[in-house]
C-alpha positions, 0 to 999 in steps of 0.5 A, spaced: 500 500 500 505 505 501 509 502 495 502 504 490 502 512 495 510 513 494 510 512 486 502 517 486 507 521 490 513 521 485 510 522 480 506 528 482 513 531 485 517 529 481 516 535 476 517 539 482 523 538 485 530 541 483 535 536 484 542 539 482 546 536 476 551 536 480 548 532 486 544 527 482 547 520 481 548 518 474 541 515 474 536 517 475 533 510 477 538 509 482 536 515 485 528 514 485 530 507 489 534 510 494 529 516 495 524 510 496 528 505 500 529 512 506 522 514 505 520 507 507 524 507 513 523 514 515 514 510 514 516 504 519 520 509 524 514 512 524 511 506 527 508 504 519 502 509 520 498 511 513 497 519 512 504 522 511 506 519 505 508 525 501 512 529 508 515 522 508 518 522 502 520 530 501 524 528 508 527 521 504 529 526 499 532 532 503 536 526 506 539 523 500 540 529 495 543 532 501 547 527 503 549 527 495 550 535 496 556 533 501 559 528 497 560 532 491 563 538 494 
């Protein structure tokens, strides 16, 4: 159920949100399933309670591109 949300919620985010050229991993795919895995357990730290899909994954995001921020520098 939480996979069917994160990828309704990827698809509407994903025209919205600047990722820089110089952060993102050379594919994008690699990029969307590490999105995923974090937003999943940022969802299961959360005690797997529905409703915050979108928050879970904007977190998983933040996490990920900035963690590729820091390691491009």
């Amino acid at each position: 159920m939480i996979q069917e949300k994160l990828r309704s919620l990827r698809n509407r985010v994903s025209g919205r949100t600047a990722i820089p050229t110089d952060a993102a991993p050379q594919n994008p795919l690699e990029l969307q399933k590490a999105i995923e895995k974090k937003a999943y357990e940022i969802f299961q730290q959360r005690g797997q309670k529905n409703g915050s899909a979108l928050e879970d994954w904007l977190q998983a995001e933040k996490a990920i591109l900035g963690k590729a921020r820091k390691t491009s520098k």
